[in-house]
BASEDO-222382 format. One record per residue: y, x, z of N, C-alpha, C in turn. Coordinates in pm, whole numbers, padded with zeros to 5 digits, always signed. Atoms other than C-alpha are relative to their C-alpha. Layout:
YXZYXZYXZ;...
***
This chain:
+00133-00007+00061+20493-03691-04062-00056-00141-00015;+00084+00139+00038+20315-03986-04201-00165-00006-00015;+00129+00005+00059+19946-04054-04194-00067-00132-00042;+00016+00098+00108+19795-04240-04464-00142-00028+00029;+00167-00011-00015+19420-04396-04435+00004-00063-00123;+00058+00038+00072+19251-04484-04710-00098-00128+00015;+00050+00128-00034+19082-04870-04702-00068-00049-00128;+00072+00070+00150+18809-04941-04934-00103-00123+00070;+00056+00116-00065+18710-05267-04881-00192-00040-00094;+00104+00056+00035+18349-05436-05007+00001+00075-00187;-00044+00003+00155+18472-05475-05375+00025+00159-00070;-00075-00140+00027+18649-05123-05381-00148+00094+00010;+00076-00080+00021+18297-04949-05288-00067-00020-00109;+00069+00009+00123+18106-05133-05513+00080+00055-00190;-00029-00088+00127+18345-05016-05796-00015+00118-00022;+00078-00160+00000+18304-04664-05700-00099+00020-00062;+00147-00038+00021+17947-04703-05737-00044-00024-00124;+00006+00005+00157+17972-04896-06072+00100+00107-00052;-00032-00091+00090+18242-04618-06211-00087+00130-00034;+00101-00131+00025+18010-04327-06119-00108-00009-00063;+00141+00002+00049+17678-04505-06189-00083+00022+00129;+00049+00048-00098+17422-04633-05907-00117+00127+00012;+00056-00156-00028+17184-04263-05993+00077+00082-00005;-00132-00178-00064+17498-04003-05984+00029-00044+00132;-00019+00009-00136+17574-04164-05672-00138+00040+00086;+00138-00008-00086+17228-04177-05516-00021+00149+00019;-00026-00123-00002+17208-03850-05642+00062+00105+00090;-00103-00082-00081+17501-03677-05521-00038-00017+00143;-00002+00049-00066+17449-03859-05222-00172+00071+00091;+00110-00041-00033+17073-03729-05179+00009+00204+00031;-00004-00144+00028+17199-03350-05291+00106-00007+00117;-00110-00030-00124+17499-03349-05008-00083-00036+00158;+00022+00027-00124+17300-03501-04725-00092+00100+00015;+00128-00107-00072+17008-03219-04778+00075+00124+00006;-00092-00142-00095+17303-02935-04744+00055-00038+00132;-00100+00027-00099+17451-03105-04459-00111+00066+00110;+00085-00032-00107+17143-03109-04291-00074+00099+00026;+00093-00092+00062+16973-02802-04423+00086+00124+00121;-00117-00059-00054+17323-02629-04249+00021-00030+00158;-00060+00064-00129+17392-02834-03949-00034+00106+00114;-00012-00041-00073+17273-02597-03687+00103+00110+00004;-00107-00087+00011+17520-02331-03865+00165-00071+00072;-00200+00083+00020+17841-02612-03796+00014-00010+00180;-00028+00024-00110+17981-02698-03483-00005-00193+00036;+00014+00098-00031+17914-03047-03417-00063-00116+00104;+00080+00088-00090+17796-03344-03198-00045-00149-00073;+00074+00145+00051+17572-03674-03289-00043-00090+00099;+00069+00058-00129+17483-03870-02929-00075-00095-00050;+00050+00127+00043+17258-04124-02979+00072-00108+00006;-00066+00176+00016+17383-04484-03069-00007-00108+00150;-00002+00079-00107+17483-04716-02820+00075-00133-00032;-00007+00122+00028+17543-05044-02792-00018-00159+00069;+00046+00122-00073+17463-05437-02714-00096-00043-00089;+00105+00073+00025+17169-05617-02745-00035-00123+00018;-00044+00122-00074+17131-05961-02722-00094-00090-00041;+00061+00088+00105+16941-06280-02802+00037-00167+00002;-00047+00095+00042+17155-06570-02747+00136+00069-00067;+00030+00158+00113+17351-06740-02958-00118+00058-00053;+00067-00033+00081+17107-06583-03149-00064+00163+00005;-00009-00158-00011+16873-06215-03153+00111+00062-00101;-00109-00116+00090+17101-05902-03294+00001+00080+00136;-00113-00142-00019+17308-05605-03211+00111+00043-00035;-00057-00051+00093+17580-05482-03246+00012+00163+00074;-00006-00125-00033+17626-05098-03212+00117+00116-00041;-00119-00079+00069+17846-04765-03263-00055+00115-00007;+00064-00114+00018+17732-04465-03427+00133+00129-00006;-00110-00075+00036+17981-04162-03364-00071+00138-00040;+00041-00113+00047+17965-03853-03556+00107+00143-00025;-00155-00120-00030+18202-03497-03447-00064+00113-00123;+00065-00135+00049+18193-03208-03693+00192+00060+00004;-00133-00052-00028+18476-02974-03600+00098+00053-00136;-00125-00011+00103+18612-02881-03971-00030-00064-00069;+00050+00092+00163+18497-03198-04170+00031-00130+00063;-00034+00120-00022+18614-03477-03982-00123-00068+00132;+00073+00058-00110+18466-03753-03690+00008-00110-00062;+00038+00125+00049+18296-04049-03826-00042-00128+00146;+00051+00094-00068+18214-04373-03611-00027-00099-00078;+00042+00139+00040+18023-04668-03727-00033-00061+00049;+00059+00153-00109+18000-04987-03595-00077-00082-00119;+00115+00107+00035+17706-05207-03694-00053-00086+00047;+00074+00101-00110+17549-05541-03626-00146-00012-00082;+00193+00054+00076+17182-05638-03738-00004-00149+00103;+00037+00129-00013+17130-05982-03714-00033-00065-00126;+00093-00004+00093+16777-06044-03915+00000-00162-00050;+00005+00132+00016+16859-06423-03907+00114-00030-00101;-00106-00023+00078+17186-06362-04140-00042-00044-00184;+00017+00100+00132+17038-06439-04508-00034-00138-00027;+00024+00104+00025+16892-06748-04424+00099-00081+00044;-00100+00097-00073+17150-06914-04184+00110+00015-00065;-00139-00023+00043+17447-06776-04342+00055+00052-00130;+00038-00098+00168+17357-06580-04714+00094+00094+00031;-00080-00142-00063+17504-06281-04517-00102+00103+00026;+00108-00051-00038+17290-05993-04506+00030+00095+00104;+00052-00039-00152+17119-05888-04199+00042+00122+00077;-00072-00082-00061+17333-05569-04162+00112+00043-00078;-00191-00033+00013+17738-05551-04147+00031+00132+00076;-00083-00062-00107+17914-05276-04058+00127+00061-00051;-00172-00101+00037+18245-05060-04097-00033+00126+00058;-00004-00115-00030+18294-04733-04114+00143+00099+00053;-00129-00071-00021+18600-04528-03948+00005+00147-00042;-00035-00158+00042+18710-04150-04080+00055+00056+00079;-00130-00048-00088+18928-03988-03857+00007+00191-00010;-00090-00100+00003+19147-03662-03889-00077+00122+00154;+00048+00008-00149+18954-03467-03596+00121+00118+00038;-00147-00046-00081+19291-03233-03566+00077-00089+00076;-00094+00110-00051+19510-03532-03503-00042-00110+00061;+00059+00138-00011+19322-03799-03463-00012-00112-00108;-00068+00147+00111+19465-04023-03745-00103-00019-00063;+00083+00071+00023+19258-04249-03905+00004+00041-00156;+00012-00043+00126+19176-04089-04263-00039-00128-00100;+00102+00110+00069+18936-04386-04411-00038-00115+00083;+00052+00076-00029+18847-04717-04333-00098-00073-00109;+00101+00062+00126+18556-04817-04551-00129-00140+00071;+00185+00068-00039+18259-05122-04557-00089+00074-00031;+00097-00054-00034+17955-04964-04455-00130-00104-00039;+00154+00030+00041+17712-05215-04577-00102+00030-00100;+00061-00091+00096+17633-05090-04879-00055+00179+00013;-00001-00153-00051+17682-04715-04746-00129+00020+00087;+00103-00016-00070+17429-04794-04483-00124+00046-00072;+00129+00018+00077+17162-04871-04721-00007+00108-00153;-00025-00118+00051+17298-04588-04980-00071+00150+00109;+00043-00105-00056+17193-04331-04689-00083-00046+00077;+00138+00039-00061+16910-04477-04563-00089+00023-00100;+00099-00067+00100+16743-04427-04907-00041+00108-00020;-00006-00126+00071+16868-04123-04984-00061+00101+00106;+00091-00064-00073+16739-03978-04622-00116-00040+00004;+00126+00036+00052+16376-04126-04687+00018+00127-00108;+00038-00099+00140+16410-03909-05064+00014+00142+00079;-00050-00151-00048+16549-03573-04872-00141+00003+00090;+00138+00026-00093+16222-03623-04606-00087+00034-00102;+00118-00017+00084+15999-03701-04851-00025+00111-00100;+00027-00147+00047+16043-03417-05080-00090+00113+00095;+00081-00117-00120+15938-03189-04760-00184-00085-00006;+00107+00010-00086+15636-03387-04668-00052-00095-00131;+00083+00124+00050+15539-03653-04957-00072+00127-00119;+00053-00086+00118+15268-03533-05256+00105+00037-00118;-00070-00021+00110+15465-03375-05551-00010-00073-00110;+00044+00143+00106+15273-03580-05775-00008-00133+00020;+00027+00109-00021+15289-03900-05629+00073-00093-00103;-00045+00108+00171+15320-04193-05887-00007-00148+00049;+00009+00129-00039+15239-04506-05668+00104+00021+00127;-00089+00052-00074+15511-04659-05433+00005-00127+00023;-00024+00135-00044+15513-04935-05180+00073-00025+00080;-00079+00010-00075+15728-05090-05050-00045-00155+00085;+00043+00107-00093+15644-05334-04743+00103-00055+00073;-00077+00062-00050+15905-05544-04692+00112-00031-00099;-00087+00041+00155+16132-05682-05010+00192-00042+00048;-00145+00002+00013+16495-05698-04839+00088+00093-00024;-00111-00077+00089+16812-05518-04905-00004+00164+00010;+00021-00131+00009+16690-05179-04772-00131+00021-00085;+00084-00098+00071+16375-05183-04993+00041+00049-00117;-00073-00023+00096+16624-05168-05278+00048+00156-00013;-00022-00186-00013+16751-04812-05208-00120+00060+00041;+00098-00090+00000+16465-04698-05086-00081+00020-00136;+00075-00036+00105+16266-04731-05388+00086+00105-00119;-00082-00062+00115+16545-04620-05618-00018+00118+00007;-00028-00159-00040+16601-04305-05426-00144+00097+00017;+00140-00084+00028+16208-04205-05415-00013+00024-00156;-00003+00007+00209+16221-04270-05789+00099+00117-00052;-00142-00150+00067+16517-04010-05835-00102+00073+00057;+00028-00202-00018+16285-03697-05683-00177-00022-00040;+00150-00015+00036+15921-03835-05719-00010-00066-00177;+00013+00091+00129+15770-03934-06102-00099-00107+00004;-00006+00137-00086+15727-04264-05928-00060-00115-00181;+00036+00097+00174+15507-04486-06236+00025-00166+00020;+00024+00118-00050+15479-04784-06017+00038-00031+00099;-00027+00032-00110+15607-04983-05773-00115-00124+00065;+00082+00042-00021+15378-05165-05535+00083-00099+00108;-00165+00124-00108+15584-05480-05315-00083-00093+00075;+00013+00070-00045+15516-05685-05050+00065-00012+00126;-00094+00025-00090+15711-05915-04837-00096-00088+00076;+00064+00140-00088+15594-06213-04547+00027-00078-00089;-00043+00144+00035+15818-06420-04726+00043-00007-00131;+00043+00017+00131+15702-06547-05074+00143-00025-00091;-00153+00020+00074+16068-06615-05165+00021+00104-00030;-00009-00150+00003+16165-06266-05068-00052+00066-00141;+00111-00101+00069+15853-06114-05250+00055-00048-00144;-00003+00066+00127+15927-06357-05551+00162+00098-00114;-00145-00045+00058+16307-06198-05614+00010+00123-00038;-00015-00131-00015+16222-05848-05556-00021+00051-00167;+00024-00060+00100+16102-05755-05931+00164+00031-00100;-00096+00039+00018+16457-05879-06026+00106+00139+00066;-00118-00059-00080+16655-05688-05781-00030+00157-00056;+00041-00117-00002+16450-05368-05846-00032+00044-00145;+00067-00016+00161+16431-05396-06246+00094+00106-00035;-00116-00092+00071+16762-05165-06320-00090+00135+00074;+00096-00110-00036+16512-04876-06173-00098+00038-00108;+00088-00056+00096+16286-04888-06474-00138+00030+00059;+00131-00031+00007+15964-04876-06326-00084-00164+00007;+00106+00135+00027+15699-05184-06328-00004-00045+00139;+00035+00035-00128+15680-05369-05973-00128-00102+00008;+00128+00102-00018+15329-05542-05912-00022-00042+00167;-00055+00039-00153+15392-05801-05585-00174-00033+00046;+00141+00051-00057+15079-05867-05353-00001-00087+00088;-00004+00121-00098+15024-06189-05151-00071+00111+00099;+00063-00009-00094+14923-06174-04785-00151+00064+00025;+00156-00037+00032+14536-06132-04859-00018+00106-00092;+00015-00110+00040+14613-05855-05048+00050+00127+00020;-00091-00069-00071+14828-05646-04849-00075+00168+00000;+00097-00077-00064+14519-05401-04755-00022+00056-00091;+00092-00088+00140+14394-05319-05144+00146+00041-00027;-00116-00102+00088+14784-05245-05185+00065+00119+00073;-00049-00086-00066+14859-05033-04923-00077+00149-00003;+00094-00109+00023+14550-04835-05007-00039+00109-00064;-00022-00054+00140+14692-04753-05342+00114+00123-00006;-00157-00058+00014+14983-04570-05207+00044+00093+00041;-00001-00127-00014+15072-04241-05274+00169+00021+00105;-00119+00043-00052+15405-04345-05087+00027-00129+00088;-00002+00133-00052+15501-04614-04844+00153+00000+00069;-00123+00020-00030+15817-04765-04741-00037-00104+00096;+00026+00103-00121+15826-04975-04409+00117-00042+00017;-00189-00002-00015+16193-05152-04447-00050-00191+00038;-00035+00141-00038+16090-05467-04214+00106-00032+00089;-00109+00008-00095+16270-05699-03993-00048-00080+00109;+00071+00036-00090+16002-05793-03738+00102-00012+00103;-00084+00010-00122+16127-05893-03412-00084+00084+00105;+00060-00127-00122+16069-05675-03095-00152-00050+00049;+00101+00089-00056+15708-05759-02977-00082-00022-00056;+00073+00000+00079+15556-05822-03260-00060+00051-00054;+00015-00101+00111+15465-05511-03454-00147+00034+00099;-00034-00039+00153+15296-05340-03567-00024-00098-00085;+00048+00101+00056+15324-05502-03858-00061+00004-00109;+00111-00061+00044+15113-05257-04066-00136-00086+00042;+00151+00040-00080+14741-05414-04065-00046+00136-00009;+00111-00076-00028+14446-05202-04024-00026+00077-00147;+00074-00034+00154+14349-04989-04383-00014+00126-00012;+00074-00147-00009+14202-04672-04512+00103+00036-00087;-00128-00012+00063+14510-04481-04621-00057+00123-00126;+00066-00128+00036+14457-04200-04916+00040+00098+00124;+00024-00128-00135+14426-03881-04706+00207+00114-00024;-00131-00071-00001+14813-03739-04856+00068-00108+00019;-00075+00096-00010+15000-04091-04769+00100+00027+00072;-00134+00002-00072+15375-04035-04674+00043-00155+00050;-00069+00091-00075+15502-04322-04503+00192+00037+00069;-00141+00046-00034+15884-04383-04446+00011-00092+00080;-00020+00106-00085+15936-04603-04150+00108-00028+00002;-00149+00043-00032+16323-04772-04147+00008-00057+00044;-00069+00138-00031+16264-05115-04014+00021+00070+00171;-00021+00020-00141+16229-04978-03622+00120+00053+00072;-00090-00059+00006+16520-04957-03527+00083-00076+00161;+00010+00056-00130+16486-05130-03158-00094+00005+00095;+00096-00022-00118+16323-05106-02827-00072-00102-00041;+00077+00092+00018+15992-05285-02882-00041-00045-00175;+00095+00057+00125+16005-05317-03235-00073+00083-00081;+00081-00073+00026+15726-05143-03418-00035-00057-00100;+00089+00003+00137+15555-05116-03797-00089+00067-00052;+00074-00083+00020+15350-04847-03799-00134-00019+00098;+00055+00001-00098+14994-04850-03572+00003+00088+00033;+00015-00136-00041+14974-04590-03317-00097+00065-00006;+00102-00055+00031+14651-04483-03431+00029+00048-00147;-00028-00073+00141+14772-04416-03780+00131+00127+00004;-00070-00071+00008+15041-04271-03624-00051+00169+00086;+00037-00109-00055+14871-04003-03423-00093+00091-00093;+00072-00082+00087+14653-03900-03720+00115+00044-00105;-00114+00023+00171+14983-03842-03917+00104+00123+00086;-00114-00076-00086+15245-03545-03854+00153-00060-00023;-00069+00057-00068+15530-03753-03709+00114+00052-00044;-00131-00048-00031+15900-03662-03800+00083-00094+00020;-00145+00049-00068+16215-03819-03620+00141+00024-00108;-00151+00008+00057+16537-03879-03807+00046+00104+00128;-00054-00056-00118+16654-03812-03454-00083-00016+00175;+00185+00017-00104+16403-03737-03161+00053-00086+00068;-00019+00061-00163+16612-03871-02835-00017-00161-00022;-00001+00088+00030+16668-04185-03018-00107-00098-00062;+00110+00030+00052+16353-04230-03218-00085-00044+00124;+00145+00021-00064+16160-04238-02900+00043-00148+00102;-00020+00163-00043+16356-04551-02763-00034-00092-00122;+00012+00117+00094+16384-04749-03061-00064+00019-00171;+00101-00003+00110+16147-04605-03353-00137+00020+00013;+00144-00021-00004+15806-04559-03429-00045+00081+00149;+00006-00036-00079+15821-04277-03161-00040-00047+00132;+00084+00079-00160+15782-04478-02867-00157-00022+00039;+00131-00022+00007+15443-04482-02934-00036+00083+00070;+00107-00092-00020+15383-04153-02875+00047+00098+00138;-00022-00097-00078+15416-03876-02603+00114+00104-00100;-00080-00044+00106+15671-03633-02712-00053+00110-00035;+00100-00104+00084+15410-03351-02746-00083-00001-00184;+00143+00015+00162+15226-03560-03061+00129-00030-00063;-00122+00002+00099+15588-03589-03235+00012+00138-00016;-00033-00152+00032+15664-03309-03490+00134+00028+00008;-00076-00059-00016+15968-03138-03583+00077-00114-00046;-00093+00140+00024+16290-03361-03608+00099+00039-00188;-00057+00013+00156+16501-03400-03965+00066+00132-00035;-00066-00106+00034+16700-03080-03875-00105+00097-00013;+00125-00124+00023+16385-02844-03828-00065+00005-00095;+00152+00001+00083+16177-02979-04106+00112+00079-00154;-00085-00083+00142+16512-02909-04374+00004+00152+00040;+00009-00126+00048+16527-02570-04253-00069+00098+00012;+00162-00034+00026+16187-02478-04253-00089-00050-00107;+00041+00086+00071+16090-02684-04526-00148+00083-00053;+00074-00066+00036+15855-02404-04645-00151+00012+00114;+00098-00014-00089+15625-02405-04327-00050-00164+00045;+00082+00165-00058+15560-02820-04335-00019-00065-00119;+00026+00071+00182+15508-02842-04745-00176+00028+00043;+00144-00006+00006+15179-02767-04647-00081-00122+00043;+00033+00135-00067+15149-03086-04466+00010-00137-00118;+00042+00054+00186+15168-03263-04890-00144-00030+00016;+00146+00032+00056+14812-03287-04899-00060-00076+00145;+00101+00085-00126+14758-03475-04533+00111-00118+00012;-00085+00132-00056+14948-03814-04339+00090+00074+00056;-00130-00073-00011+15296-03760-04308+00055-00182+00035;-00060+00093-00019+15540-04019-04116+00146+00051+00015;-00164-00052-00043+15954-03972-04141+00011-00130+00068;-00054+00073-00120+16055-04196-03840+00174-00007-00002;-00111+00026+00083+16383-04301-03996+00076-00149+00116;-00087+00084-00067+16626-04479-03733+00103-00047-00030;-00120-00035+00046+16945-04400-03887+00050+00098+00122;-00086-00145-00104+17179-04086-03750+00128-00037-00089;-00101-00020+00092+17530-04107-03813+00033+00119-00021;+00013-00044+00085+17503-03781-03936+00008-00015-00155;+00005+00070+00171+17395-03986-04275+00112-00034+00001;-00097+00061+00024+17656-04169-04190+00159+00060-00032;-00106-00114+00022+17942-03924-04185+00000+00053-00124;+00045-00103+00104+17776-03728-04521+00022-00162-00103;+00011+00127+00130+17774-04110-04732+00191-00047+00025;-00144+00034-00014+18162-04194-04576+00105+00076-00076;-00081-00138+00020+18279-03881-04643-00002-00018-00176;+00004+00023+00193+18148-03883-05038+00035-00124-00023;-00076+00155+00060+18261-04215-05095+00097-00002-00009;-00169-00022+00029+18603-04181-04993+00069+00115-00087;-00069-00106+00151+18628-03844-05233-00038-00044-00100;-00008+00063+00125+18482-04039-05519+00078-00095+00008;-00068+00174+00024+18717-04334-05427+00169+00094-00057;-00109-00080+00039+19007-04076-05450+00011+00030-00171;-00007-00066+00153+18899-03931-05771+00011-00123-00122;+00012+00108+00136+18856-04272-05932+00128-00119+00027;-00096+00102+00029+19189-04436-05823-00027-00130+00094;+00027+00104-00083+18997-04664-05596+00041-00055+00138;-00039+00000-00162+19161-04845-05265+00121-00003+00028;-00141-00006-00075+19463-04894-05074+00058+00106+00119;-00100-00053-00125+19664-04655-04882+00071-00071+00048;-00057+00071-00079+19778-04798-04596+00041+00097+00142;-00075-00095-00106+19973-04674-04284-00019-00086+00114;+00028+00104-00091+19816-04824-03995+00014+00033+00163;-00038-00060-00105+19900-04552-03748+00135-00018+00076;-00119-00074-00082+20197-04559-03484+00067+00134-00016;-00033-00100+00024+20389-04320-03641+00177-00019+00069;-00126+00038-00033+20715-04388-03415+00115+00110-00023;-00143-00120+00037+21061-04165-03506-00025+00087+00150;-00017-00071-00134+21024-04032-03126-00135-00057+00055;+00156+00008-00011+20642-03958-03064-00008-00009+00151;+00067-00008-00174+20685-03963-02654+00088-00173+00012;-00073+00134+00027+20875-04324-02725-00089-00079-00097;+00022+00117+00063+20651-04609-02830+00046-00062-00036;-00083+00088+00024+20907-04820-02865+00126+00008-00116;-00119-00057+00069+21136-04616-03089+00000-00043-00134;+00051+00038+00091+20967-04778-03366+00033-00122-00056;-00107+00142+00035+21128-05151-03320+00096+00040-00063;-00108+00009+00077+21443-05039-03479+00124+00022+00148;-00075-00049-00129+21752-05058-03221-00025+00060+00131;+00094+00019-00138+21658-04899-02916+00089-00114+00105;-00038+00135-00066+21679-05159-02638+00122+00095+00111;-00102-00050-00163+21949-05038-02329-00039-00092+00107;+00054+00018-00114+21771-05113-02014+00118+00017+00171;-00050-00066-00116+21966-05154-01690-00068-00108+00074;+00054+00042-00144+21863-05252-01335+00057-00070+00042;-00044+00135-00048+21920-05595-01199+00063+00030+00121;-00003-00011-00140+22120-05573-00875-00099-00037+00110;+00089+00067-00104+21902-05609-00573-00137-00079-00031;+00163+00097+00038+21618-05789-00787-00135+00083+00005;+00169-00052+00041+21389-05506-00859-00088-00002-00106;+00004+00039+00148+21404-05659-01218+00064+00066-00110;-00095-00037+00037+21497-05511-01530+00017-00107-00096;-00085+00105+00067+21743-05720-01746+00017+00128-00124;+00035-00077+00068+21715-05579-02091+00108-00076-00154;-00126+00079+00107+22053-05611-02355-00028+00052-00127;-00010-00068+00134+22053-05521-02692+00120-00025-00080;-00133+00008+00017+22355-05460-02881+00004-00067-00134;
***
């Protein structure tokens, strides 16, 4: 038996994404993660929270591993680093990772794909699946508070389910803010950026909000103070560490609260804030109830968006069947597949003939 993985490197996803088109993907990608999750208590599966290192010399970061079991669809793991100091020091952005596939009969390693793009592919697309449940139907203004590589999917992917007229942008850093109209123009909607001193008249405007910073722990929130309309969804992504925070906990207690993932949310997202009584229902309860928290459209609504590799499993998974269908990637054989599976060694080629040294206790090892 031979097992084959599939290896789509950087280049190889991004062709995927240009053969399909950057909305059939999003798409697809938005329509598969709200059956996965809509289902998940029907499947047999496990998600533990993320674990990891934390660190802050050489420099702050993380790196982490997200594993994800589903007993007839495969076991995903992703490893990720975040290190927010990465575009400027290095024009590397601030989160790398890889994604593994694996066979969960056998074990064998199905897929090896880059996950940086993927990350930020299902980080949008869970924001759009959320927000449907809880954001206004009509909402037409969108902001996004924070101009790096996740406000890019996020906006896109609100724009695929809401009829999104406007985008509303602001970053700390005037460079940032300056690029964003650029990055976010193949979306088709108008982006109007707001300096510092205007942060407050734009956040005020917004029938939608996106929180995709990269504050450091300690600092946050990094929301100011403002009078929100009374239906304002909020998307939180940047917290995604003990200590770091973007939301205030006073906006957040007037707001019904949902968790990507509770256990995890309440170490390192918005959650920590709160008691776990004033947190609502988590990502799996709200998809399959969706009908008993649409009512919550017309008040403050927060999705508390950590990442779950859940997403991560549901964006790996579709990638590597569009990479199939389009020819994309290298099969490679990276498994120990030795002729004699209880023999590691059977795999060098001759086997070796082993005999026992007189009296040494050594073995002396001939080959013919």
């Amino acid at each position: 038996m031979t097992l084959n993985s599939l290896l789509l490197n950087a280049k190889d996803v991004a062709t995927v994404v240009e053969r399909i088109g950057r909305d059939s993907v999003m798409d697809g990608l938005i329509d598969r993660l709200t059956r996965t999750i809509r289902g998940l208590h029907s499947q047999k599966f496990q998600a533990p929270e993320r674990a990891g290192f934390s660190y802050e010399e050489p420099e702050w970061g993380l790196l982490e591993w997200m594993p994800a079991y589903f007993q007839n669809d495969g076991t995903t793991v992703k490893l990720v680093g975040y290190h927010p100091g990465n575009p400027e020091a290095r024009n590397l952005p601030s989160v790398l990772s890889t994604i593994c596939v694996f066979d969960t009969s056998s074990g064998g390693l199905k897929g090896l794909v880059d996950g940086t793009l993927l990350t930020a592919l299902r980080t949008g697309a869970a924001s759009a699946v959320a927000s449907r449940v809880l954001g206004h139907p009509d909402s037409t203004t969108l902001g996004i508070f924070g101009c790096g590589a996740q406000s890019v999917t996020q906006a896109q992917a609100l724009c695929r389910v809401f009829p999104i007229e406007r985008i509303l942008a602001y970053d700390i850093d005037p460079q940032t803010a300056a690029t964003a109209s650029e990055r976010l123009s193949f979306i088709g909607r108008p982006v109007e950026l707001f300096s510092t001193a205007e942060r407050e008249r734009m956040l005020e405007r917004c029938d939608i909000l996106c929180t995709c910073t990269s504050a450091e722990p300690g600092t946050g929130p990094v929301l100011p103070e403002f009078v929100p309309l009374d239906h304002l969804h909020i998307n939180a992504v940047g917290s995604d560490f003990a200590e770091k925070l973007e939301v205030p906990v006073d906006l957040l207690r007037k707001s019904l609260v949902c968790p990507d993932f509770r256990g995890q949310a309440m170490v390192e997202g918005e959650c920590q804030q709160l008691s776990e009584s004033e947190i609502g229902p988590d990502f799996c309860e709200l998809l399959e109830d969706e009908e008993r928290y649409q009512c919550h459209r017309s008040s403050l609504t927060v999705f508390d968006s950590t990442g779950w590799a859940v997403e991560d499993h549901v964006a790996a998974s579709f990638i590597l069947e569009l990479a199939r269908e389009c020819g994309v990637g290298q099969d490679v054989s990276l498994d120990n597949i030795a002729p004699d599976p209880k023999d590691p060694y059977s795999m060098l080629g001759n086997p070796a003939a082993v005999f026992p040294a007189s009296g040494s206790g050594v073995a002396v090892v001939t080959t013919s």
